[in-house]
N, CA, C and O atoms as CSV, one atom per row, in Angstrom:
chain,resi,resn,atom,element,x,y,z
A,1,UNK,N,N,3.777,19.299,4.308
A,1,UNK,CA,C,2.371,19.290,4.649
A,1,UNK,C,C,1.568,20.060,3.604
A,1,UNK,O,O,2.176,20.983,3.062
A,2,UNK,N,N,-0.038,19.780,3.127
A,2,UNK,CA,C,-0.341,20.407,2.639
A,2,UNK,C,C,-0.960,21.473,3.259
A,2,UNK,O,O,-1.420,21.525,4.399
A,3,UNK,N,N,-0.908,22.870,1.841
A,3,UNK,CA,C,-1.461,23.927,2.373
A,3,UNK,C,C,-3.028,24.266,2.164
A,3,UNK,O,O,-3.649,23.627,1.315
A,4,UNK,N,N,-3.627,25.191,2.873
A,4,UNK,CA,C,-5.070,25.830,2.947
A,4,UNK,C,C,-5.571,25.412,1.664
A,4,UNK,O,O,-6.443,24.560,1.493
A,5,UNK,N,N,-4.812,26.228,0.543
A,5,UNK,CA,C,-5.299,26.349,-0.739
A,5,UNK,C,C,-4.897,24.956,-1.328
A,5,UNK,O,O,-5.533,24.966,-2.383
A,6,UNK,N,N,-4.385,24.045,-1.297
A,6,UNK,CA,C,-4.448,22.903,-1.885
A,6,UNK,C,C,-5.136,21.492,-1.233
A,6,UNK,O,O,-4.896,20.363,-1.661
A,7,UNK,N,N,-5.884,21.753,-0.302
A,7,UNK,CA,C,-6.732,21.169,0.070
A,7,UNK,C,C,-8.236,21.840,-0.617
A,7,UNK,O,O,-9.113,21.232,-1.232
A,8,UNK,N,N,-8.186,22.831,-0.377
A,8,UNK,CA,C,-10.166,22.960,-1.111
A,8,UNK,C,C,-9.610,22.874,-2.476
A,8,UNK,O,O,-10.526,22.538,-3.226
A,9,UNK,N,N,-8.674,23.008,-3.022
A,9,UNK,CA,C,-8.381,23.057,-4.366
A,9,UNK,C,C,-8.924,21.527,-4.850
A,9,UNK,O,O,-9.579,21.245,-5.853
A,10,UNK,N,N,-8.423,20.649,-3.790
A,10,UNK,CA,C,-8.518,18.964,-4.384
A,10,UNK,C,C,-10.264,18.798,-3.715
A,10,UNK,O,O,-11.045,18.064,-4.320
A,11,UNK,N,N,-10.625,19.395,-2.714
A,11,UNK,CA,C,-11.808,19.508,-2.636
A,11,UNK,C,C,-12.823,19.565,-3.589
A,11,UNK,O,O,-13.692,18.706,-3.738
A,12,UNK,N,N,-12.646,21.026,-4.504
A,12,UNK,CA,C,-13.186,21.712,-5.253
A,12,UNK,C,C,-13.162,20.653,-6.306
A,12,UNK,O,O,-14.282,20.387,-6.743
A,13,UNK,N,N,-12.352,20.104,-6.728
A,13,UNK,CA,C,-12.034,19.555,-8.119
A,13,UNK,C,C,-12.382,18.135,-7.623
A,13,UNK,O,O,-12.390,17.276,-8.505
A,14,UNK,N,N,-12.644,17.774,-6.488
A,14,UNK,CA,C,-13.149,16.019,-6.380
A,14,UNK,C,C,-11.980,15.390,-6.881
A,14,UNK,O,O,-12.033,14.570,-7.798
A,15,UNK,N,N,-10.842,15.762,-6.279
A,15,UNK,CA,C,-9.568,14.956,-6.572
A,15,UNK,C,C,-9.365,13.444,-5.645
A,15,UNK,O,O,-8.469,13.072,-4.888
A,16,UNK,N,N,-10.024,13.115,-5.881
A,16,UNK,CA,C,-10.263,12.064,-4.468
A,16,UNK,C,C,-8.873,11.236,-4.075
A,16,UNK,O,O,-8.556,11.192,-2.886
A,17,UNK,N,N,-8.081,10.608,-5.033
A,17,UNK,CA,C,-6.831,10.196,-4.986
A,17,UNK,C,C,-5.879,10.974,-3.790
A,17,UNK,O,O,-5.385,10.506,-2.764
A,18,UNK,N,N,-5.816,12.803,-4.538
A,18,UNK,CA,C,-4.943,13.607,-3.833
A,18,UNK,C,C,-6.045,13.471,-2.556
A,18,UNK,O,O,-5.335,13.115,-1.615
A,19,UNK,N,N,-6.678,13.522,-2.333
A,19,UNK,CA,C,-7.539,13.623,-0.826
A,19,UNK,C,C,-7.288,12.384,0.128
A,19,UNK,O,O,-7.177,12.442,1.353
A,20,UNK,N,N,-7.214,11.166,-0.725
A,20,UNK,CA,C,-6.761,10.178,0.033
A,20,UNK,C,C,-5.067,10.586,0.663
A,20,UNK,O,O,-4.753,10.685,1.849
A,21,UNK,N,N,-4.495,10.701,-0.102
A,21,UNK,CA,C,-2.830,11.046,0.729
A,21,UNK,C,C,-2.838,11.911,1.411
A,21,UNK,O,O,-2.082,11.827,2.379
A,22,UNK,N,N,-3.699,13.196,1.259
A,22,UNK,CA,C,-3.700,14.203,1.885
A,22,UNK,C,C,-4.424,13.756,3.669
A,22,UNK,O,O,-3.961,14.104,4.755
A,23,UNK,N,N,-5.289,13.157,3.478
A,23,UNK,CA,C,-5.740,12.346,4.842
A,23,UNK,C,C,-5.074,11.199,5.487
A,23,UNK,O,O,-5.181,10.975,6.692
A,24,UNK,N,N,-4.313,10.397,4.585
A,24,UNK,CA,C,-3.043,9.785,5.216
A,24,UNK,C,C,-1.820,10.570,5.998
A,24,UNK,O,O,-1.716,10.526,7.224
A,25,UNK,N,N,-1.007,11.215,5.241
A,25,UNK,CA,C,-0.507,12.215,5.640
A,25,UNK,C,C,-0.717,12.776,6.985
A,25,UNK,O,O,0.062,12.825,7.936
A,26,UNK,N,N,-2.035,13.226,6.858
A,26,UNK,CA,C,-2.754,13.886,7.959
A,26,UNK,C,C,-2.823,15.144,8.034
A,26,UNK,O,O,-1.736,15.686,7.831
A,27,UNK,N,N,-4.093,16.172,8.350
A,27,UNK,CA,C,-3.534,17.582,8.399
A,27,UNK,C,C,-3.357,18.341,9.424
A,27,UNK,O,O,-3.981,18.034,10.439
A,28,UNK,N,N,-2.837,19.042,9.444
A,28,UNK,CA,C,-2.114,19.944,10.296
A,28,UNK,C,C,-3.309,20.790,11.180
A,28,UNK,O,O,-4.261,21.259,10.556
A,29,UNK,N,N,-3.206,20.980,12.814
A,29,UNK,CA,C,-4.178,21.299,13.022
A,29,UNK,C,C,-4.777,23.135,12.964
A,29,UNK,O,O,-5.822,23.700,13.289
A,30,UNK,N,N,-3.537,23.550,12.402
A,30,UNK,CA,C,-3.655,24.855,11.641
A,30,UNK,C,C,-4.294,25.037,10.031
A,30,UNK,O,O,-4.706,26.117,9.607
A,31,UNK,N,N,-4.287,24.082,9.437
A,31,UNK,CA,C,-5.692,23.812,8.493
A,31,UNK,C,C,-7.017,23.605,8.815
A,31,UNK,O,O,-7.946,24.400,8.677
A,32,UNK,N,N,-7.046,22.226,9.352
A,32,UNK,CA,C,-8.311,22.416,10.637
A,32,UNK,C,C,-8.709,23.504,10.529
A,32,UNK,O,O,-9.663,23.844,9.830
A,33,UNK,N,N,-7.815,24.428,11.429
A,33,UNK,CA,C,-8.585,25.611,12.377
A,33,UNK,C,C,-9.104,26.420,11.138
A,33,UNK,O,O,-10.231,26.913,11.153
A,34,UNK,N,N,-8.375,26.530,10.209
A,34,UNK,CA,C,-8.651,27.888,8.810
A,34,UNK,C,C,-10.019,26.998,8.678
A,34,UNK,O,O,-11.026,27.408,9.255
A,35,UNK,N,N,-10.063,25.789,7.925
A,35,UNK,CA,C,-11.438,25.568,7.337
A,35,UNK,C,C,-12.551,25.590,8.474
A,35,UNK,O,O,-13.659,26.031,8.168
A,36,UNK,N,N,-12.312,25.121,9.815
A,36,UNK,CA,C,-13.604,24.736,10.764
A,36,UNK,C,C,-13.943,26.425,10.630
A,36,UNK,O,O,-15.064,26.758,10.246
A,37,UNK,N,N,-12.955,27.422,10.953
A,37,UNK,CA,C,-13.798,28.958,10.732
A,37,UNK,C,C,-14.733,29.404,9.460
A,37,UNK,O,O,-15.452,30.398,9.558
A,38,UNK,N,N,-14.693,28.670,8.337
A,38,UNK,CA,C,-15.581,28.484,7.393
A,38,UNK,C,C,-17.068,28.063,7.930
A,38,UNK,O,O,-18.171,28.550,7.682
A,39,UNK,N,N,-16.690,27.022,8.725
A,39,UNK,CA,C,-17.923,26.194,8.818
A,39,UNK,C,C,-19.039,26.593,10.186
A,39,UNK,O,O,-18.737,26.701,11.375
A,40,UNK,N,N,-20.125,26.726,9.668
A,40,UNK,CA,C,-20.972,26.743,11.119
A,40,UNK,C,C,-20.944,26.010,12.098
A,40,UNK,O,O,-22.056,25.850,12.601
A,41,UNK,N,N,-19.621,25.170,12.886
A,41,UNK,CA,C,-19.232,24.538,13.490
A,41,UNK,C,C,-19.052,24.827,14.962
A,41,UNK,O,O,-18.167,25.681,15.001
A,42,UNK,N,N,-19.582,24.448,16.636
A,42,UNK,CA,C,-18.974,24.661,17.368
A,42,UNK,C,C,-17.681,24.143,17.593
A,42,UNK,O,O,-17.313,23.299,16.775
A,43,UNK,N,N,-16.937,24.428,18.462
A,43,UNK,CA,C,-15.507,23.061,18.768
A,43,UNK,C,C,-16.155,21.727,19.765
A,43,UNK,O,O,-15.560,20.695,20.077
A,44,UNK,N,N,-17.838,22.221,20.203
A,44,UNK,CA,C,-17.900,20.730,20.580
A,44,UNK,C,C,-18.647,20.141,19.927
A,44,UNK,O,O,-18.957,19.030,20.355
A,45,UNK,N,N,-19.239,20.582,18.678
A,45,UNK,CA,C,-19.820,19.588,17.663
A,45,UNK,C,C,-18.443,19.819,16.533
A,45,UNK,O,O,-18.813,20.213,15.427
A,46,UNK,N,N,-17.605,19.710,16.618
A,46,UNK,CA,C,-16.460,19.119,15.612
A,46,UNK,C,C,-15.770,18.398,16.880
A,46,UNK,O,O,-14.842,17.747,16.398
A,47,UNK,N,N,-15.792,18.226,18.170
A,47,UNK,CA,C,-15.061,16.869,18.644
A,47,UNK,C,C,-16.215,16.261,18.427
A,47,UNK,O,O,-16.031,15.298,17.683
A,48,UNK,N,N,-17.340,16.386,18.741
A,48,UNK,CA,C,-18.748,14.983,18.185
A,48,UNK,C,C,-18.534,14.788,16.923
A,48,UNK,O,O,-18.616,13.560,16.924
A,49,UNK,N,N,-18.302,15.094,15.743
A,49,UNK,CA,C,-18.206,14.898,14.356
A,49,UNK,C,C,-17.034,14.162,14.512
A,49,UNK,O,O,-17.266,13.077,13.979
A,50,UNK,N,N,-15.663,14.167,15.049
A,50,UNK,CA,C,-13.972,13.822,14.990
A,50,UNK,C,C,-14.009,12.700,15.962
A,50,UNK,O,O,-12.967,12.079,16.168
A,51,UNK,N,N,-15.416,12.286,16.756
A,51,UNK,CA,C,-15.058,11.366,17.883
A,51,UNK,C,C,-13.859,10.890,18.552
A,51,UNK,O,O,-13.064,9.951,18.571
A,52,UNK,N,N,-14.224,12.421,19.290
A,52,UNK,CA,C,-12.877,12.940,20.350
A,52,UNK,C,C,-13.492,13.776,21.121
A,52,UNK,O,O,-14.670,14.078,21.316
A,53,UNK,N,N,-12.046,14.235,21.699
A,53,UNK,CA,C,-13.084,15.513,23.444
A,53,UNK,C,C,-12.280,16.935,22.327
A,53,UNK,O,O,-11.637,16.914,21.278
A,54,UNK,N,N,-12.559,17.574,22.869
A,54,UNK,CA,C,-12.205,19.587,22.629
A,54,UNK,C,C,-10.933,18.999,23.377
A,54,UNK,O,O,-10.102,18.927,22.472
A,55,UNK,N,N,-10.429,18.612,24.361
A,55,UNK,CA,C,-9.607,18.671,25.393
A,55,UNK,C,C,-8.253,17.821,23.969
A,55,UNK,O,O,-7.166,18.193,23.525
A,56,UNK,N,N,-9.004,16.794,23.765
A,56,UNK,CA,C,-7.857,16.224,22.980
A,56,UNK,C,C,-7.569,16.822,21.767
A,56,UNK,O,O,-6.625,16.256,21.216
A,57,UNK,N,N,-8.244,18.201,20.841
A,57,UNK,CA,C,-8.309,19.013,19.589
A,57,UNK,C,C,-7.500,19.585,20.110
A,57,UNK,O,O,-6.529,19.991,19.472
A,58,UNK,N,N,-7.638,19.811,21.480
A,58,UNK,CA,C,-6.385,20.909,21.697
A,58,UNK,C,C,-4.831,20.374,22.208
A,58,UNK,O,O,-3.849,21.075,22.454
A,59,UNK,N,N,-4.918,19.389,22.254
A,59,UNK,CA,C,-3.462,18.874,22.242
A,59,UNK,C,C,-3.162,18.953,21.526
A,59,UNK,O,O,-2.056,19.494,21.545
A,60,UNK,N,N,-3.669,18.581,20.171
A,60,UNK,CA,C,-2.984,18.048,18.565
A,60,UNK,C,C,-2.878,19.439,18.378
A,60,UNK,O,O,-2.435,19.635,17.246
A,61,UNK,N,N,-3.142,20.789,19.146
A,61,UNK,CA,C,-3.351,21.817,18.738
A,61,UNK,C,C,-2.004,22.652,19.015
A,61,UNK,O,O,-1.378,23.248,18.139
A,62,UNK,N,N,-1.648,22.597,20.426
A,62,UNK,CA,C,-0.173,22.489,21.038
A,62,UNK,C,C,0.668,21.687,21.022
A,62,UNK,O,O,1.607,21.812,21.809
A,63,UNK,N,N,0.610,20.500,20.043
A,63,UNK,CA,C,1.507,19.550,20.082
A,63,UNK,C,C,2.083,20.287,18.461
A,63,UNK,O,O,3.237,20.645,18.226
A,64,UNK,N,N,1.449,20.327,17.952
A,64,UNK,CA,C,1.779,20.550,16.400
A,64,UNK,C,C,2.539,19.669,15.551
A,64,UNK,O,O,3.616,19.676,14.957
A,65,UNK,N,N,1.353,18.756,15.765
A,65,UNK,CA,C,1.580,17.221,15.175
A,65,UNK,C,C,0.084,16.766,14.073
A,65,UNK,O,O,-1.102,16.653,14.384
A,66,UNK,N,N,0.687,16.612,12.909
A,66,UNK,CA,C,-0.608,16.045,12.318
A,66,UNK,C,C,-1.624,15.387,12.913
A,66,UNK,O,O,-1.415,14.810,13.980
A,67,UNK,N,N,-2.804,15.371,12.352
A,67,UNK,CA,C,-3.915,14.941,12.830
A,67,UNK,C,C,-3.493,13.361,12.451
A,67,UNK,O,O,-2.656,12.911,11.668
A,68,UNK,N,N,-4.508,12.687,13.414
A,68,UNK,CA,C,-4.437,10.840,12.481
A,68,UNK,C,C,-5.501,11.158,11.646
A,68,UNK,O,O,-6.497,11.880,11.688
A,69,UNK,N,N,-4.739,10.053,10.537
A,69,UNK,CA,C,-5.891,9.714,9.179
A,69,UNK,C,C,-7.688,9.806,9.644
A,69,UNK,O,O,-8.604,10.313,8.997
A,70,UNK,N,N,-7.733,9.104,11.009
A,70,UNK,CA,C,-9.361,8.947,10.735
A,70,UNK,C,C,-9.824,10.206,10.743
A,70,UNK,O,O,-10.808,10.482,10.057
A,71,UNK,N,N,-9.130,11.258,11.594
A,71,UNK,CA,C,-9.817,12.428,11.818
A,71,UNK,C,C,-9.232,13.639,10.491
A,71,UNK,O,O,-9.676,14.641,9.931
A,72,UNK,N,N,-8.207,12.944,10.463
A,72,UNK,CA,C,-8.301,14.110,8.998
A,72,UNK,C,C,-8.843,14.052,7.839
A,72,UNK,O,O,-8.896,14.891,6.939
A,73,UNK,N,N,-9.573,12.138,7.982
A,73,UNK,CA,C,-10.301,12.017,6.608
A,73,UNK,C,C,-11.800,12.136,6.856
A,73,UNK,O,O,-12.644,11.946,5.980
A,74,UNK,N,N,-12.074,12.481,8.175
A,74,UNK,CA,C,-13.655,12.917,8.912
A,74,UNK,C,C,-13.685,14.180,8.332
A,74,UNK,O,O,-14.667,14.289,7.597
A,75,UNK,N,N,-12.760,15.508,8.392
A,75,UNK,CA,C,-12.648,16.218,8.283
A,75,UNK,C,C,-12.936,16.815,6.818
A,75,UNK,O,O,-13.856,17.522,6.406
A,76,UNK,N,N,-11.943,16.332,6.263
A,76,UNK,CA,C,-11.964,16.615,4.780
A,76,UNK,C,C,-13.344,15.967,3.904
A,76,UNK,O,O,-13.588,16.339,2.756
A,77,UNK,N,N,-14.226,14.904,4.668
A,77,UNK,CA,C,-15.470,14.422,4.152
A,77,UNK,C,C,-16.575,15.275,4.740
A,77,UNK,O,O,-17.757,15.053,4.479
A,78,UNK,N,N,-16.212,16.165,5.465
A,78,UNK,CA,C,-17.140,17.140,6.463
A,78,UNK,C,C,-17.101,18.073,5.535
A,78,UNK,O,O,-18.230,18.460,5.232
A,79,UNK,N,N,-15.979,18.741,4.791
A,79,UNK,CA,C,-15.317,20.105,4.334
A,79,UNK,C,C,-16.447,19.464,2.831
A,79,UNK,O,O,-17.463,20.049,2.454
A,80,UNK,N,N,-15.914,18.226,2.246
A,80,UNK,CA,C,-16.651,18.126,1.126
A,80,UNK,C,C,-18.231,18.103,0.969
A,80,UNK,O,O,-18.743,18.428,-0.102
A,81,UNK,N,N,-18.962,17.725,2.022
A,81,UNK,CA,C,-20.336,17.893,2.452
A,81,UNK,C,C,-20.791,18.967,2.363
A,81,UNK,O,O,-21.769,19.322,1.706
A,82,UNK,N,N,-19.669,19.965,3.453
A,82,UNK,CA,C,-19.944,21.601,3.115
A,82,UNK,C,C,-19.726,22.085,1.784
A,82,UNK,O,O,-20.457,23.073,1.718
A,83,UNK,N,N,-19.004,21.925,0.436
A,83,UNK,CA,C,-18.986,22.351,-0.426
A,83,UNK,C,C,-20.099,22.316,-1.356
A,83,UNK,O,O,-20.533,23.233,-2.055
A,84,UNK,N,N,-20.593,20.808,-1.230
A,84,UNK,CA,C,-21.477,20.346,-1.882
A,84,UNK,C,C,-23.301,21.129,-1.523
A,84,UNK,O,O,-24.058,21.595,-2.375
A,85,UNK,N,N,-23.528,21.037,-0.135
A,85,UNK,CA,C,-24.309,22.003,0.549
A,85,UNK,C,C,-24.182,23.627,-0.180
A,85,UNK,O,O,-25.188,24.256,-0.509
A,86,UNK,N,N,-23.170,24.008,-0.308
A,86,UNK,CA,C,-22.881,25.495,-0.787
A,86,UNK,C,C,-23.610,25.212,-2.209
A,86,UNK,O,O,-24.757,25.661,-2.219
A,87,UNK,N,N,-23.233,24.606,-3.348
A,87,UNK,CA,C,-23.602,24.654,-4.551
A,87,UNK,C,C,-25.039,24.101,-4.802
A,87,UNK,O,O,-25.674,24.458,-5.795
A,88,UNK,N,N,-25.585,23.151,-3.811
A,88,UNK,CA,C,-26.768,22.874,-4.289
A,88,UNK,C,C,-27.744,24.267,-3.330
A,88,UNK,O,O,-28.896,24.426,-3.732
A,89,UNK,N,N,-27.367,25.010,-2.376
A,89,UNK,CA,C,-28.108,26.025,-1.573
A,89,UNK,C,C,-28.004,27.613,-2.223
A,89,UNK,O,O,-28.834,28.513,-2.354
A,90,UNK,N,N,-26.235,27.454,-2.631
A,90,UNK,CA,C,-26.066,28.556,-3.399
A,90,UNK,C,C,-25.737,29.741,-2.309
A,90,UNK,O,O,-24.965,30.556,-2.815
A,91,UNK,N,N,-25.957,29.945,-1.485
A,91,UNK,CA,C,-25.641,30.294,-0.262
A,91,UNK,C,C,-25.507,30.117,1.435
A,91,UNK,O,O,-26.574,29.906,2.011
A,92,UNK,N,N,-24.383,30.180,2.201
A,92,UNK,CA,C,-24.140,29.969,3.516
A,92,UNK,C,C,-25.070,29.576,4.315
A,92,UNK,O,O,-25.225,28.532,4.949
A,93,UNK,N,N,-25.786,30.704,4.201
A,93,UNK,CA,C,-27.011,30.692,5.819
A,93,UNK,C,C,-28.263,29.755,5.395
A,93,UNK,O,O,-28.931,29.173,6.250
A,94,UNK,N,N,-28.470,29.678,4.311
A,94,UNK,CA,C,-29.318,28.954,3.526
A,94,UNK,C,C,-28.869,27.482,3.905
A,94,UNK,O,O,-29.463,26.911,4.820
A,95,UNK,N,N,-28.217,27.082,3.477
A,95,UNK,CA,C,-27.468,25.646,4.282
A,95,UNK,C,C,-27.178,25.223,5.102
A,95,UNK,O,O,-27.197,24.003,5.267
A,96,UNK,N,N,-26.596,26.472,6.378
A,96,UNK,CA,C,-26.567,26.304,7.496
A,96,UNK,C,C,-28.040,26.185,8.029
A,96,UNK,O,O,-28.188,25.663,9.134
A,97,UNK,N,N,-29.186,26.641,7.311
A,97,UNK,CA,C,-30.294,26.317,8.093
A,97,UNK,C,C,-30.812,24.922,8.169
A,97,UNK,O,O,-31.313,24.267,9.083
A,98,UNK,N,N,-30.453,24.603,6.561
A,98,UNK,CA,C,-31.143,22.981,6.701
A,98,UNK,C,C,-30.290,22.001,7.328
A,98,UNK,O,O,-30.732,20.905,7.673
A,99,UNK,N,N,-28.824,22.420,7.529
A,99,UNK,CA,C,-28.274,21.760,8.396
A,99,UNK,C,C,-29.181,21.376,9.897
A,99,UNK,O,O,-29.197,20.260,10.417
A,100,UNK,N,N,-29.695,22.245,10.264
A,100,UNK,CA,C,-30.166,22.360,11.541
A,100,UNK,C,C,-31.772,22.346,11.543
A,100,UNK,O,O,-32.341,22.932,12.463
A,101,UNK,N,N,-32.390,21.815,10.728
A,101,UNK,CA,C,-33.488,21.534,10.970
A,101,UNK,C,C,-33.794,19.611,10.072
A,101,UNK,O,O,-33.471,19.013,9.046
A,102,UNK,N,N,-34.865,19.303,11.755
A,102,UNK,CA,C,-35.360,17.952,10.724
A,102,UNK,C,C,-35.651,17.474,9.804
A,102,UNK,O,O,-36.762,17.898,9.485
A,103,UNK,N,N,-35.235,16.686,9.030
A,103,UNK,CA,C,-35.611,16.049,8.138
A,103,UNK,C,C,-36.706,14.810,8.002
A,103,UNK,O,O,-36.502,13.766,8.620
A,104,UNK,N,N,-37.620,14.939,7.348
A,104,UNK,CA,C,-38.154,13.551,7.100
A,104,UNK,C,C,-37.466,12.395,6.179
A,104,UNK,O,O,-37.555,11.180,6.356
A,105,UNK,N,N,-36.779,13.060,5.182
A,105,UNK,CA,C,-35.728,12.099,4.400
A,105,UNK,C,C,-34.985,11.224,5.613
A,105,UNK,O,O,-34.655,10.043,5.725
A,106,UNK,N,N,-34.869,12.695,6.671
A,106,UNK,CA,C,-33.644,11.522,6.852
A,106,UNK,C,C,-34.166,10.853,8.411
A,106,UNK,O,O,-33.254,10.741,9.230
A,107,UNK,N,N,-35.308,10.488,8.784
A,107,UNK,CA,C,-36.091,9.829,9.237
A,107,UNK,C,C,-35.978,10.943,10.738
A,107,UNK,O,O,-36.001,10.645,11.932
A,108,UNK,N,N,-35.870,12.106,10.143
A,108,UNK,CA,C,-36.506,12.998,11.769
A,108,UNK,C,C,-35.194,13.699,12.021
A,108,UNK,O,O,-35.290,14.775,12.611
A,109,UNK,N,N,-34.036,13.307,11.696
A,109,UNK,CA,C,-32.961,13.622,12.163
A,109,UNK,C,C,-32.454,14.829,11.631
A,109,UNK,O,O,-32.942,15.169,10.553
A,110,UNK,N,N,-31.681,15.478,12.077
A,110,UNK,CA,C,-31.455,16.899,11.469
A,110,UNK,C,C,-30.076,16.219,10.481
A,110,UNK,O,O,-29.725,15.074,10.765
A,111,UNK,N,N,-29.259,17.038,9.223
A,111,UNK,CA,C,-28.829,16.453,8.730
A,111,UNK,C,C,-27.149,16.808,9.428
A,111,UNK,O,O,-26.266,15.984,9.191
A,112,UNK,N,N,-26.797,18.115,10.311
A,112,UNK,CA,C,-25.570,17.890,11.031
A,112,UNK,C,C,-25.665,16.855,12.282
A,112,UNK,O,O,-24.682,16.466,12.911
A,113,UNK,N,N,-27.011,16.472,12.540
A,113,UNK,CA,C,-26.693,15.207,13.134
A,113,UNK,C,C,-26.057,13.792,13.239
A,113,UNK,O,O,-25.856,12.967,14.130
A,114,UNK,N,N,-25.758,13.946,11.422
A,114,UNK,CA,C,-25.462,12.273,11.103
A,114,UNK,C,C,-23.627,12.498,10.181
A,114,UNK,O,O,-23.209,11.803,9.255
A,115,UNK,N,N,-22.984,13.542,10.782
A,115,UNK,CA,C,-21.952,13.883,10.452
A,115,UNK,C,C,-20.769,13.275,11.254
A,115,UNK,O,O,-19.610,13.691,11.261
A,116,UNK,N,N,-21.224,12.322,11.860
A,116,UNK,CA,C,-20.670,11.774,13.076
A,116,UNK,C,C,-20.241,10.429,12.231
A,116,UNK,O,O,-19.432,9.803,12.915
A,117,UNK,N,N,-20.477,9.833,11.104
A,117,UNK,CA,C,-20.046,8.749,10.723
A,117,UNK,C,C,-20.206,8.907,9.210
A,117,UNK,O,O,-21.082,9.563,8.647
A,118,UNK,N,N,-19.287,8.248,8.678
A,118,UNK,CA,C,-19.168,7.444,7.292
A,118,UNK,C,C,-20.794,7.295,6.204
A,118,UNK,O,O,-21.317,7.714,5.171
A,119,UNK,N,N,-21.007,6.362,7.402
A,119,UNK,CA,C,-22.856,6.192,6.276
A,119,UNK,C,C,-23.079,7.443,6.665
A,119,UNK,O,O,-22.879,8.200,5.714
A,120,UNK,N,N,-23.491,8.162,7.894
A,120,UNK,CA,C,-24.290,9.692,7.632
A,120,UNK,C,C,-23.993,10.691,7.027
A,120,UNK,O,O,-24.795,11.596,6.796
A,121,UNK,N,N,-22.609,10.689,6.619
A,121,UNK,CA,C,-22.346,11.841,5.512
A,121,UNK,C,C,-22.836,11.222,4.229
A,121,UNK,O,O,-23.445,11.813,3.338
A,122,UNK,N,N,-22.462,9.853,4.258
A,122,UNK,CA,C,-23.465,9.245,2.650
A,122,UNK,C,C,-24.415,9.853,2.673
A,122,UNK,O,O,-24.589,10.822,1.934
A,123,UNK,N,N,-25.314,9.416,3.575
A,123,UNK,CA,C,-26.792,9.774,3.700
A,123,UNK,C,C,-27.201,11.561,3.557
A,123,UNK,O,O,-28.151,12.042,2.939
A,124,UNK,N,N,-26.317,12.166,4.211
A,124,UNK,CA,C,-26.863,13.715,3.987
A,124,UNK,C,C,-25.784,14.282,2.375
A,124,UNK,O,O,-25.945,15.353,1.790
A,125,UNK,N,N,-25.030,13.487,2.098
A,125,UNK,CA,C,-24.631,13.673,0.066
A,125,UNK,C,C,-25.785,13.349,-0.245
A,125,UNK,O,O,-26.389,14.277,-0.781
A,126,UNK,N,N,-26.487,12.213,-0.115
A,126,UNK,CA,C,-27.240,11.501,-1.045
A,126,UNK,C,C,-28.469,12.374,-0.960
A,126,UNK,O,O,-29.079,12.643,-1.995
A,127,UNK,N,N,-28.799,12.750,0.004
A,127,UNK,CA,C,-29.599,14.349,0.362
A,127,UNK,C,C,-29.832,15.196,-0.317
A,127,UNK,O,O,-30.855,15.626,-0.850
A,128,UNK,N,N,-28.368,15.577,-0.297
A,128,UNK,CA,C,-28.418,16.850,-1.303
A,128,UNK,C,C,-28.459,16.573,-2.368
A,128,UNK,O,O,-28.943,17.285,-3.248
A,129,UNK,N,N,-27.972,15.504,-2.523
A,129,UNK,CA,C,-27.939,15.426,-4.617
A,129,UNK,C,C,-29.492,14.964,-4.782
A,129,UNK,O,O,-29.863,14.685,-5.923
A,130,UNK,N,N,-30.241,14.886,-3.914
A,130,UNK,CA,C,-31.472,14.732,-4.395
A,130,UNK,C,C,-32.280,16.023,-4.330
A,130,UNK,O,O,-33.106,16.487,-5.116
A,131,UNK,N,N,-31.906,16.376,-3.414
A,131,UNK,CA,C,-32.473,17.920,-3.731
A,131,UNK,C,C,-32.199,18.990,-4.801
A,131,UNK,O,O,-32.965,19.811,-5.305
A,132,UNK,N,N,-30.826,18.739,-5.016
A,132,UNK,CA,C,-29.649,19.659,-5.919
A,132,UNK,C,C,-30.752,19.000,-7.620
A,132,UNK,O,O,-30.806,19.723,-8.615
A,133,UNK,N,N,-31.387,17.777,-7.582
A,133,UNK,CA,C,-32.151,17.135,-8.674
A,133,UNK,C,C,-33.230,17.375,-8.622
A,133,UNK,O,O,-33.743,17.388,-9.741
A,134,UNK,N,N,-34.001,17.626,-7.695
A,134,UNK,CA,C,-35.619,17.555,-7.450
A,134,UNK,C,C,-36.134,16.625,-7.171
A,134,UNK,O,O,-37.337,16.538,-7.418
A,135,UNK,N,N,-35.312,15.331,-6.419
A,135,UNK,CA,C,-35.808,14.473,-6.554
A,135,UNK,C,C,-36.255,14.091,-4.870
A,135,UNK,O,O,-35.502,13.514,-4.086
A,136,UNK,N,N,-37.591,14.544,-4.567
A,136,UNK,CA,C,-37.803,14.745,-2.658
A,136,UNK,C,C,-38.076,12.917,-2.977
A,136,UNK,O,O,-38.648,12.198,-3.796
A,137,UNK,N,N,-37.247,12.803,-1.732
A,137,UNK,CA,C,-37.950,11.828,-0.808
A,137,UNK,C,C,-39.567,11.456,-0.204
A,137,UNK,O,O,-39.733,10.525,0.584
């Protein structure tokens, strides 16, 4: 299985290949737990983000059985959102705020709102790299 440090490592470096196996694979829900404590995350907005219950996080939690691909590659596209957020904010709380407030870019919606799918993490990357540019909506 992979470890803590070789996941943000392939994070960090946009290894996308190693990120794909690493989300096949699946990760362990003792990685999970290290990175979600990074993140301004409750456990019931990471089962809304993992579309799942808390009830079922915690099986995979006492089972100590890899995660499935969809949720470990939700995960690791969540973790990369957060990285990306860090470098264009430059700091935590700073990001965690615009996490949580509306956007007009993104038609009213706050931007941890749309972390729940595929296009909405597009949509809140495509966000930031416009901001990280200057380029407002």
């Amino acid at each position: 299985m992979v470890s803590n440090k070789q996941l943000i490592a392939a994070v960090e470096d946009q290894d996308v290949m190693r990120l794909v196996d690493i989300a096949r694979k699946g990760l362990l829900y003792s990685t999970f737990e290290v990175l979600a404590s990074y993140l301004a995350f409750t456990q019931n907005e990471w089962s809304h983000f993992l579309n799942t219950t808390v009830r079922t996080l915690q099986r995979y939690k006492k089972d100590k059985k890899p995660l499935p691909q969809p949720i470990s590659e939700r995960i690791i596209q969540i973790q990369m959102i957060y990285q990306l957020g860090l470098d264009v904010f430059d700091d935590q709380a700073s990001f965690d705020q615009w996490l949580n407030m509306k956007s007009i870019a993104l038609g009213g919606r706050k931007p941890k709102d749309l972390l729940d799918s595929s296009f909405g993490i597009e949509v809140v990357k495509d966000e930031l790299n416009r901001i990280e540019y200057g380029l407002f909506a």
